[in-house]
C-alpha positions as CSV (number, residue, x, y, z in Angstrom):
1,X,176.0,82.9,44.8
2,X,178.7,84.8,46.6
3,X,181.4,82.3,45.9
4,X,180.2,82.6,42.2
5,X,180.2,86.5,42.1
6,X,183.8,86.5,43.5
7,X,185.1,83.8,40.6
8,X,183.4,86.2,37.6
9,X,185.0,89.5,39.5
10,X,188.3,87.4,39.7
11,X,188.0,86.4,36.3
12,X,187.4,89.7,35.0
13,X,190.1,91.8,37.0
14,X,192.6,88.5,35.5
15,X,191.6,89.5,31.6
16,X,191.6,93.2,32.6
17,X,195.0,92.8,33.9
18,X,196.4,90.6,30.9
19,X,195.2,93.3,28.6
20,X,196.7,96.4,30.2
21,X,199.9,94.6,30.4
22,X,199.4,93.2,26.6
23,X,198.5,97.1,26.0
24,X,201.3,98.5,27.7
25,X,204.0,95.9,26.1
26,X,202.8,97.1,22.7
27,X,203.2,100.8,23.3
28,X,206.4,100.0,24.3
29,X,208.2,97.5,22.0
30,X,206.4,99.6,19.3
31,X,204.0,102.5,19.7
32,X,200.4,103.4,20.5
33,X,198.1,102.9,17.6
34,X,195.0,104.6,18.1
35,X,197.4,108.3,18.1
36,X,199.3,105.9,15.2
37,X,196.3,105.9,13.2
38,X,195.7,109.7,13.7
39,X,199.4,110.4,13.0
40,X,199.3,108.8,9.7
41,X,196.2,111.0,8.2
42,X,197.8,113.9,9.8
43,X,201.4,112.8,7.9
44,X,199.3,112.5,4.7
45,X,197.8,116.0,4.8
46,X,201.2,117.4,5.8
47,X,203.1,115.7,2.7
48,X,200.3,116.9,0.6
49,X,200.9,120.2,1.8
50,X,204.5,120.1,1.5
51,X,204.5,118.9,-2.0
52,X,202.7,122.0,-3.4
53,X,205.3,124.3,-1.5
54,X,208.1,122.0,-3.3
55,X,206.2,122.7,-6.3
56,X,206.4,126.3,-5.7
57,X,210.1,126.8,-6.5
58,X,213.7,126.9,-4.8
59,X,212.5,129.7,-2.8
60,X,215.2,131.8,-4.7
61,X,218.1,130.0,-4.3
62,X,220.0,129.6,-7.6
63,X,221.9,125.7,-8.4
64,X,225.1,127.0,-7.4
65,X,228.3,126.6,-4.9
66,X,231.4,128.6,-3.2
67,X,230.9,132.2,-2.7
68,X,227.0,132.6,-4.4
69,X,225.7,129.8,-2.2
70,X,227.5,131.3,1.0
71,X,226.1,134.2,0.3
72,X,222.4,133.4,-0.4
73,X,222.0,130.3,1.2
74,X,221.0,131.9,4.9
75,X,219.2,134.3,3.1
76,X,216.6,132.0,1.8
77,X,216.6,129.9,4.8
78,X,216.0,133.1,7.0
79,X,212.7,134.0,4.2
80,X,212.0,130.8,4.7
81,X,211.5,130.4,8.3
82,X,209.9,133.7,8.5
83,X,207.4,132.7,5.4
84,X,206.2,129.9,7.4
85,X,203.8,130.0,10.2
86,X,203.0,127.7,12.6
87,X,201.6,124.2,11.9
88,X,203.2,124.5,8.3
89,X,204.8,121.9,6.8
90,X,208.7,123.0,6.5
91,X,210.6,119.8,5.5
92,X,210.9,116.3,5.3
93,X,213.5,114.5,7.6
94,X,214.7,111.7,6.9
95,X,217.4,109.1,9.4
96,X,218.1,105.8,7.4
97,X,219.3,104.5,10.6
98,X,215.6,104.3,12.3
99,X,213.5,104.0,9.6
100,X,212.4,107.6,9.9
101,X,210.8,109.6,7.0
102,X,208.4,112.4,8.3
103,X,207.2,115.7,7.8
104,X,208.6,118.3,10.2
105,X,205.9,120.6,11.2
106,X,206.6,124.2,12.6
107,X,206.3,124.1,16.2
108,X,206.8,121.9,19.3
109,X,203.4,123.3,20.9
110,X,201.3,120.5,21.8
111,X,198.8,120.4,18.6
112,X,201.9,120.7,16.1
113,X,203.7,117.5,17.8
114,X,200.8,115.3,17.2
115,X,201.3,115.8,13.6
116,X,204.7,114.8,13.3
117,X,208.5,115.8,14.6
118,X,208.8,119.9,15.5
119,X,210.7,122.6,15.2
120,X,211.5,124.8,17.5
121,X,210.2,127.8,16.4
122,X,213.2,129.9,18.6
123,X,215.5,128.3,16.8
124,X,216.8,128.4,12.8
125,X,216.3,126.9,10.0
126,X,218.8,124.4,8.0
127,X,221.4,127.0,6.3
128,X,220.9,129.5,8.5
129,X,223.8,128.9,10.7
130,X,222.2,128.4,13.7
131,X,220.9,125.9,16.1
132,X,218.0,123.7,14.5
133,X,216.2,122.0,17.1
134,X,213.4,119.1,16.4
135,X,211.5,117.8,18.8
136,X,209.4,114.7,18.3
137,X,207.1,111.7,20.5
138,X,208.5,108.7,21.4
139,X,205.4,106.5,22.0
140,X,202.5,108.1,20.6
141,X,201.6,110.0,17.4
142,X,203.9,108.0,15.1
143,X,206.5,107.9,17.5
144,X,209.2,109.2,15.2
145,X,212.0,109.2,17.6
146,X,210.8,106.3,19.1
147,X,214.9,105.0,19.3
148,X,216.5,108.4,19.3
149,X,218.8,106.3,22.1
150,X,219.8,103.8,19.1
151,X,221.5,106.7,16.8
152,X,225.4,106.4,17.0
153,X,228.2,108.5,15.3
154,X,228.3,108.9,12.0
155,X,224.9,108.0,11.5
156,X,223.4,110.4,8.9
157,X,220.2,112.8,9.2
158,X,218.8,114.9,5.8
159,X,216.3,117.4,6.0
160,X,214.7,118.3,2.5
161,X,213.3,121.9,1.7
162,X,212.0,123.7,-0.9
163,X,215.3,125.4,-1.5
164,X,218.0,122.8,-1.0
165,X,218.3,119.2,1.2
166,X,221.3,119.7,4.3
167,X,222.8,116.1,5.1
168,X,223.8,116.1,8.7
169,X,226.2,113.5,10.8
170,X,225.3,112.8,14.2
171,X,228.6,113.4,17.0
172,X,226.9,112.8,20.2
173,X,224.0,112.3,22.9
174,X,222.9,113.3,26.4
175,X,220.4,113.3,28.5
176,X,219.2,116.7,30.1
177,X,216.6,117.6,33.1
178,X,212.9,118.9,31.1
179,X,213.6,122.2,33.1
180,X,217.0,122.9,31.3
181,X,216.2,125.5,28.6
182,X,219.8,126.4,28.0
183,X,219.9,123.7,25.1
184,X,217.5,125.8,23.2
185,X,220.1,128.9,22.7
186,X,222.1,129.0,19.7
187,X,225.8,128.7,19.8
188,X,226.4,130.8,16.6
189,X,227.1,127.8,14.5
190,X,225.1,125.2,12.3
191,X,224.2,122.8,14.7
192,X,221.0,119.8,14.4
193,X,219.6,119.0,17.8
194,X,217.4,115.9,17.9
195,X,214.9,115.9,21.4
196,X,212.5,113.3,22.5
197,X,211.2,112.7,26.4
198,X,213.9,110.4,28.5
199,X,212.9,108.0,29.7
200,X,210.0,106.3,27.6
201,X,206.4,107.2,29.1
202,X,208.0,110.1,31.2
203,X,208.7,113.8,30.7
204,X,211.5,114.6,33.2
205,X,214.5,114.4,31.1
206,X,214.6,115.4,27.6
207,X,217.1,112.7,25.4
208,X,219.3,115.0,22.8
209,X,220.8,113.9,20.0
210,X,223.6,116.0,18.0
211,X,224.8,116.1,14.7
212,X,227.2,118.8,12.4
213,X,226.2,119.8,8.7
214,X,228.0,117.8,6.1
215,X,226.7,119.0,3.0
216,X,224.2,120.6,1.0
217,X,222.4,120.4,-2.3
218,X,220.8,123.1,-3.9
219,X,217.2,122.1,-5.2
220,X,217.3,121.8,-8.9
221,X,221.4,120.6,-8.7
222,X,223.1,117.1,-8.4
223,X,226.1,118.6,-7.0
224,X,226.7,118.5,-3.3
225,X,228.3,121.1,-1.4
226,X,230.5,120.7,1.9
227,X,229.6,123.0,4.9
228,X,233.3,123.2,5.0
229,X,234.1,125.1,2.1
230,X,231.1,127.5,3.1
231,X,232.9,128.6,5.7
């Protein structure tokens, strides 16, 4: 009886072991799915939501370039951040390099992450001409930065909004301490800052990802802009 008792225990810590390692393989060669599945209604509800603010209007900003989009473009990015509270849907990112095409929700507090990549909400918005900083999981909630670490120069990020879409091209990567706030501060200049945790499954570094603004198109316009000639 005893011998028997000690097989089924044997047997049962062998399956238990096989499926944590089966489990933990699949979070990381892909990502977990239960917080997948939650991600995915939460992404539906945000694109929703975003699509009636698209719907809304340019947010002010006329189809135009040189000195009447210098001028007005960080002005409707500025009404623009202020307009939107946190949780809101504030733009779609998309980086043809991973795959990724998310909503950006406003905020990197612990609620606003599980819905998709953040923004900072101390930092700007796209035209502003300031630091934009978005955070986003690596292995749960849809993962979206899942292979941050695979991103190489010249690799291109966009981030649509209501009032124009900013193409971005990533310089660089490095890998920072958690406790390092100093990444957050603005350098006075247009700057995209991807974040994820470093390494996968831990918190203790944070894995940054860089990139300068290239150009930008006015909603309602086909004609792209260079960040260059904006000054």
């Amino acid at each position: 009886m005893m011998r028997r008792l000690a097989r089924i225990t044997g047997t049962l810590m062998i399956v238990a072991g096989v499926g944590a390692l089966a489990w933990a393989l699949t979070v990381w060669q892909w990502q977990d799915p239960f917080t997948a599945a939650l991600h995915g209604f939460e992404q539906r509800e945000l694109t929703k939501s975003f699509e009636r603010r698209l719907e809304e209007g340019n947010a002010g900003l006329p189809p135009a370039s040189g000195d009447r989009l210098r001028t007005s473009l960080p002005r409707v990015a500025r009404k623009w951040r202020t307009s939107s509270k946190q949780g809101d849907a504030v733009a779609r990112i998309r980086i043809p390099a991973l795959g990724v095409g998310e909503i950006v929700v406003n905020g990197t507090d612990t609620d606003s992450l599980k819905r998709g990549p953040g923004r900072y909400l101390g930092s700007g918005m796209p035209g502003e001409g300031e630091l934009v900083y978005i955070a986003g999981h690596r292995t749960t909630y849809g993962a979206p930065f899942s292979r941050i670490d695979r991103l190489h120069k010249g690799d291109r990020v966009f981030l649509e909004l209501p009032f124009a879409t900013f193409e971005y091209e990533i310089t660089g990567s490095r890998i920072v301490p958690a406790t390092q706030t100093s990444v957050l501060r603005s350098k006075g200049y247009e700057q995209l800052v991807l974040q994820a945790c470093h390494p996968r499954f831990f918190a203790s570094h944070r894995y940054l990802a860089y990139a300068k603004p290239v150009r930008v198109t006015p909603r309602g316009s086909d004609r792209a802009t260079s960040f260059e000639s904006l000054g």
